[in-house]
C-alpha angles and dihedrals in degrees: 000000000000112000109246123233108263109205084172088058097047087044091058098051109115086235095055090089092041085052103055089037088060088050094056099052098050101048084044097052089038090055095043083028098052129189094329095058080044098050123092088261084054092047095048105044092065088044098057094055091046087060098058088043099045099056086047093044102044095066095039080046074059095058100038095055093047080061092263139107146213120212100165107069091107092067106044088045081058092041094052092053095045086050094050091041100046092045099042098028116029095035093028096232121162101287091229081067094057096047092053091043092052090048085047088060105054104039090062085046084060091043092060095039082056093042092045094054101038099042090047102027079224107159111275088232095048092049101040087041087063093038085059098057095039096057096036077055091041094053096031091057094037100044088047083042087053106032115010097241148081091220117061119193115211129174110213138210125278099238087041094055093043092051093035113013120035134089125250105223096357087289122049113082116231076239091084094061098046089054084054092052094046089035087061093042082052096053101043085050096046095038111021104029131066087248096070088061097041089057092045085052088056097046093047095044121338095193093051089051090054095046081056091056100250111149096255100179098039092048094052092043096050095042084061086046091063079037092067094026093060096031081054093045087059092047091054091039085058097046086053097052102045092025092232152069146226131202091214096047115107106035093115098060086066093077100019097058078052090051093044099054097041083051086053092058101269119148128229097210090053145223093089132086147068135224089247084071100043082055097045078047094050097050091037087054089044099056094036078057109046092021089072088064102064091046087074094234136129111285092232086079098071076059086064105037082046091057103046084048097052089047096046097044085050083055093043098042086059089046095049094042083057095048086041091050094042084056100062100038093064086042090060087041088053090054089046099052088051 
């Protein structure tokens, strides 16, 4: 028996909202944006920052789905490109040094925030928000203490800026690739590997999972180490490509990660979402975000459109886990009747 097209059941993905969001915004950016927001410049220009977003956004899309949250991404990207800076640039050591060193940095970042949480049951936003502050304090007072500035210049390897830091086409950041790459890792975690159910099972109920005998602890601590590991790996992507870094860069990926994967039908009580939709999230954020620029408007309004999408794709997460747990719920009642 062929299997029959179920508009309800696509309808109910988590990605379905992120989906038609994504579509919107670009129809309404390429009619206001016209042929330049269209063209490949225009293509790549949002892509590029997607990129950079999306391999940020798909581990903290992890936690949160596993009812946690990361809000110190912004800081240990910034850590992991001071670190790499200030080790291959101010004191001129091999570049490959100062990579490892900067991803280093803020894996370990992502190793205390999971300690932290699991050993003192202390709220995730309340830990990682400290965390935040502490390290953008740590590598503020140390990089002025070393080099007697906030902005470090480095000049990178060959074979380092080719893999991290060039631009395919004169255009298209290497970034793109690498988010493929983790974008592919994500989804055979979340989809193909124990682990994937194991996160869906904290979110849902963590002491359920427990009771189940899923390694609670272990799971949540390792998901904020990929979340440092990858927030750092952008740091370091970034200090590549412009061949410097800043203390203050980064802060805005602490909120925006957060937009972009609650845009991509995430939701924010846990337990509900899909790296299809982080993604989605990460490219609808994107062109929200460069799109502004070739209307011709003033760049506040991206604030504003920003904001209206975040609050509708919160209503519309609820409506479609409702859908998506109604659903269910009939088909279980099907099998039972049989």
């Amino acid at each position: 028996m062929k299997n029959k097209f179920d508009l309800g059941l696509i309808i109910r993905r988590p990605e379905f909202g992120a989906f038609m969001g994504l579509v919107f915004v670009y129809v309404f950016f390429a009619i206001f944006g016209g042929q330049t927001f269209t063209a490949v410049g225009g293509f790549a220009s949002w892509m590029n920052i997607a990129a950079e977003l999306g391999i940020i956004a798909l581990p903290v899309g992890l936690i949160m789905i596993a009812g946690d949250l990361d809000l110190s991404v912004g800081s240990t990207l910034a850590a992991g490109g001071i670190m790499t800076a200030v080790l291959s640039g101010f004191y001129s050591l091999p570049t490959w040094i100062g990579i490892f060193a900067g991803i280093a940095f803020g894996t370990v970042i992502g190793f205390i925030n999971g300690i932290i949480i699991v050993r003192t049951n202390l709220p995730s936003f309340v830990v990682t928000l400290a965390t935040n502050f502490s390290v953008f304090g740590f590598i503020l007072g140390t990089c002025k203490l070393l080099t007697g500035t906030v902005a470090v210049s480095m000049k990178p390897d060959s074979i380092s800026k080719s893999i991290l830091g060039s631009l395919l086409f004169d255009q298209f950041e290497s970034a793109i690739i690498i988010w493929a790459v983790v974008a592919a890792i994500v989804s055979w975690i979340l989809y193909k590997s124990p682990w994937g159910n194991w996160i869906y099972a904290i979110g849902g109920d963590t002491t359920s999972a427990r009771l189940t005998g899923i390694p609670v602890d272990k799971v949540r601590v390792i998901l904020f180490v990929c979340s440092g590991f990858a927030a750092s790996l952008v740091g370091v992507m970034q200090t590549v490509l412009y061949e410097s870094a800043q203390v203050n860069a980064g802060q805005s990926f602490v909120f925006n990660s957060i937009i972009a994967v609650v845009i991509g039908g995430v939701s924010l009580t846990g337990g509900y979402g899909s790296t299809v939709g982080v993604i989605l999230g990460a490219m609808t954020f994107a062109i929200v975000n460069q799109g502004i620029y070739y209307t011709g408007w003033e760049s506040d309004w991206a604030s504003l459109i920003l904001g209206v999408l975040l609050l509708i794709a919160v209503l519309t997460n609820n409506t479609f886990r409702r859908l998506a747990v109604s659903g269910r719920k009939k088909k279980k009642d099907k099998v039972n009747d049989k």
